[in-house]
N, C-alpha and C positions, 0 to 999 in steps of 0.2 A: 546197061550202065557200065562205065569203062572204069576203073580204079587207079588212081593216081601213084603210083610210087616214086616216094620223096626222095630216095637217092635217085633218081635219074630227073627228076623237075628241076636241078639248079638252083632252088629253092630252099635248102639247107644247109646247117650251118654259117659261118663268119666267113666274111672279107675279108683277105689280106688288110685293107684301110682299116675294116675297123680294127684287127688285132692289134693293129699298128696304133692306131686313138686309146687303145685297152693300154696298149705301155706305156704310151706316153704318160698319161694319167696317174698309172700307177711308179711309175717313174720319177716323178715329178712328187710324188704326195714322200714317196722314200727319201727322197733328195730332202725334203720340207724335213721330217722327223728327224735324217741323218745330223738337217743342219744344227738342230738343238741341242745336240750332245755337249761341243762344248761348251757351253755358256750353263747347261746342267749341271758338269764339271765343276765350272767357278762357282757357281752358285752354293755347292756342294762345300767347295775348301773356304770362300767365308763363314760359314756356317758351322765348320769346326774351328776356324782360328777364332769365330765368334763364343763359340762355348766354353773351347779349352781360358780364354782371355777372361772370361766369366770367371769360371773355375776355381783361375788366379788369383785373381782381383779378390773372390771368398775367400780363400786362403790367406793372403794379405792382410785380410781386413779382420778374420777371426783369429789367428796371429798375434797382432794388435791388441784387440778386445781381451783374453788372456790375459798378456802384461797387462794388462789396466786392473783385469782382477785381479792378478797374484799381487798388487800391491807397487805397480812401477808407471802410474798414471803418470807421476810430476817428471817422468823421464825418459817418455815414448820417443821423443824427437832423438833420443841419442842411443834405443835399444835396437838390437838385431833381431828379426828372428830368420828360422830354417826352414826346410822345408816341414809340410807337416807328415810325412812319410819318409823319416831318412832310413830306413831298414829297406826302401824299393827304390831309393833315387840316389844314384851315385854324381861326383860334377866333374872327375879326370879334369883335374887340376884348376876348374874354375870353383869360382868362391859361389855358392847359390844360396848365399843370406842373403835376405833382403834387409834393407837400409832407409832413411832418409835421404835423398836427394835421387841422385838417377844413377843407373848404372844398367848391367843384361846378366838375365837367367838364363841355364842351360840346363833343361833337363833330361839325362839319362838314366835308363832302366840299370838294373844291375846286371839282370842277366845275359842281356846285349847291349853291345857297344853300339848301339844306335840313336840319335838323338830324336827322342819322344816331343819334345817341343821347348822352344827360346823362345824370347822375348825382352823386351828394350822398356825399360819400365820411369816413370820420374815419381818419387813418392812425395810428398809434402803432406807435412804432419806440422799443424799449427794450433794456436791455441783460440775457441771460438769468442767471440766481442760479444755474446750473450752472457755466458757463465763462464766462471773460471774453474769449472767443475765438468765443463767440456769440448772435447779438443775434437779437432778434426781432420781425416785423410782424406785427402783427393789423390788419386790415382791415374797416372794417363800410362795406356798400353801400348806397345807397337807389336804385331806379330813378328815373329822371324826375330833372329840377333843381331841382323843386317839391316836392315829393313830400312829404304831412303823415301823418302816423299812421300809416303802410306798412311793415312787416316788414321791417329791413333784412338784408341777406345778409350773416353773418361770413366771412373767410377769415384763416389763420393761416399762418405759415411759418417758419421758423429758418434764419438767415444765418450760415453758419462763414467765418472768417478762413484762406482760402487762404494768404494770403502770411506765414506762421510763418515764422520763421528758423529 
């Protein structure tokens, strides 16, 4: 009986071709997952301009709700309010009340001079054809303070007059 050994049969191991087919392959698949990056990216920064815009819009809308309780229903359309954290948000020199009609927020932190997030806001605050007991905000957002041709985000709400006799 004569015994075969596999280092000298030619018979072990890979082909040039095939390790060459093994990169491709794996090359190719890296390429594929590299290519998802960015569009993960975007997917990523609407998803906060999505939330922070949310956020807002609560803020806005709870704001509001407030004056209607403390007693200033019949005069939403001509009140201001702030931010709801002005001990953490400074505006260097911009005005960050919100208002009736349209205008942009900029908010920065106190402790840096960096801005945390703007936005380009139109508020309309009307009175509803159902009841004269409740009014209504609609909300349209734009991310960014600049922001040209970009989608803005609607929010809507209805304010009832607590304070009936």
């Amino acid at each position: 009986m004569t015994s075969v050994d596999p280092r000298t049969s030619g018979e072990s191991g890979f082909s040039l071709v095939e390790v060459s087919l093994a990169l491709l392959v794996a090359g190719i698949g890296l390429l594929a997952v590299f290519a998802l990056f960015p569009s993960g990216l975007d997917l990523n920064k609407k998803a906060i301009d999505e939330t922070q815009l949310s956020m807002f819009a609560e803020e806005v809308f709870n704001g509001y709700r407030t004056l209607a309780a403390s007693g200033s229903f019949g005069s939403l359309e001509t009140e201001t309010i702030g931010p709801a954290a002005p001990h953490i948000w400074k505006n260097y020199g911009a005005d960050i009340s919100i208002k009736a009609g349209s205008g942009s927020v900029s908010y920065m932190a106190l402790d840096a001079p960096v801005e945390e997030y703007a936005f380009r806001y139109e508020l309309d605050i009307g009175q509803s054809p159902i009841s004269e007991h409740i009014k209504y905000l609609a909300l349209r957002l734009w991310s960014g303070e600049f922001t040209t041709g970009a989608k803005p985000a609607d929010y809507y709400t209805e304010i009832y007059d607590t304070n009936l006799e």
